[in-house]
Structures are given as C-alpha cells and as structure tokens.
C-alpha positions, 0 to 999 in steps of 0.5 A: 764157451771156451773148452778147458781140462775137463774137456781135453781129458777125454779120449782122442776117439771120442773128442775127434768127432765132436770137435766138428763144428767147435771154433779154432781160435787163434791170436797172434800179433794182436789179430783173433783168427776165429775158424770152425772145425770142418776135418779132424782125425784121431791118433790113439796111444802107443799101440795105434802104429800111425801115431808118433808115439808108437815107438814110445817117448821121444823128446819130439813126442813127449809132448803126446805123454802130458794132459791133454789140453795142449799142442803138439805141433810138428813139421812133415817133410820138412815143408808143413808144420801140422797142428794136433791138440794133445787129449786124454789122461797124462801117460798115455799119448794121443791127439786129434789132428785138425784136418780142415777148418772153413777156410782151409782144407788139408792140415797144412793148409790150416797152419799156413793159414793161421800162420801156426809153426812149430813155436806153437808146440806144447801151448795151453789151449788157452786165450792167454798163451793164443790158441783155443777152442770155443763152443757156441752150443751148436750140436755136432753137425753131420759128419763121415767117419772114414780111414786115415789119410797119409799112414801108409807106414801104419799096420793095415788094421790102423789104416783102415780104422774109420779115425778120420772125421768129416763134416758132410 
C-alpha cells in the first residue's frame, strides 16, 4: 500500500520511528529502486534548533511549511545532497531525515545510491512524480531511539533528544 496524505500529516516524532521497515520507492529513467528504511531521524518545528527551519522561513526552507507528504531534499557541505520527507500539518515545518536503507547507510549514501539530487525538492511522494513509501503490513521491527548525529550548532537539550531511530 502505498502511503498518502492521511499518512504524512502526522507529526515528525511520531512517523520517524515507524517509517522503520516501510519500503523507499524510487523510479527514475523507467528503472524502480525499491529499498527498506533501516535509520531515520526526526526534525520537529521551529523550536528544535537542529532543524532548517529554526530561524523561520526561508526560501530554501519554505518547502518544511507546506503539507507533509513531500521532499525537501537539500545539499550539505556542498557534496551530499540529503533527502528528508516533509510531514505534519501545513504551517509548521518539520521532516524525517532517511538515515539508511538496506543497502545503504548514512544519509548520503542513500542519495547517492538512488541517484536523488536536489531536482527532487518538494516532489509529492507520489508514483507518478518518482518517489514513494510503501507498506506491506510488516509491524515496525525493533529499533533504538538514540540523540541525533551531526547537530552540533544545536541547543544541548535538542542534542540529545533521542530523535534518531534505528533498526536493532
């Protein structure tokens, strides 16, 4: 089953977890790239100070303010581009950054190895527009909720909230 808006219109800090297990679909250039979550991590609004949209909205970030149910793909340091599905109600901006997939751990290396780049920036997670979620019903497996990686410029409680989810 593939995931639509009633799905994505739940919080970051709930969909991050169960996302584990769920299956990225990718389609480009007529090829279908089909890899389970194994990592996620979540970014909550405008007052976790790890998330783009902590200083309000930009035009690189305004993409976190609209409907969850789309990408918000984006370039750091200049080598990675990293992708993150948008989620939650219109207004407030937050995501869940896809850490690893089987196949690929570290949330470069998932872009890399679907060949995302930021031409992928504010897609419908949709079949038609090349990216979506599936669910075959498998139950969320186990997992480790751990602090985010990678936030140092963040406020110590936002560093170690446990916002980072991984399949045991």
């Amino acid at each position: 089953m593939i995931l639509g808006e009633d799905f994505w219109a739940r919080p970051a800090t709930e969909l991050a977890p169960i996302l584990l297990g769920k299956w990225l679909c990718v389609k480009l250039d007529g090829v279908l790239h089909r890899h389970r979550i194994t990592e996620t991590e979540c970014y909550f609004g405008e007052e976790d100070t790890a998330c783009h949209a902590h200083k309000g909205k930009t035009p690189r970030t305004e993409v976190l303010y609209r409907a969850g149910g789309i990408t918000y793909v984006y370039l750091c340091y200049g080598i990675h581009s990293l992708l993150n599905l948008v989620t939650g109600p219109e207004g407030h901006p937050e995501a869940v950054l896809i850490r690893g997939i089987e196949g690929a751990s570290g949330p470069g290396r998932v872009t890399k190895l679907l060949a995302l780049s930021c031409r992928q920036n504010a897609l419908p997670l949709t079949p038609e527009c090349g990216i979506w979620v599936e669910d075959d019903g498998s139950p969320t497996p186990s997992f480790e909720a751990l602090p985010r990686v990678g936030i140092g410029y963040a406020s110590p409680e936002d560093i170690r909230r446990p916002w980072r989810f991984l399949i045991k």
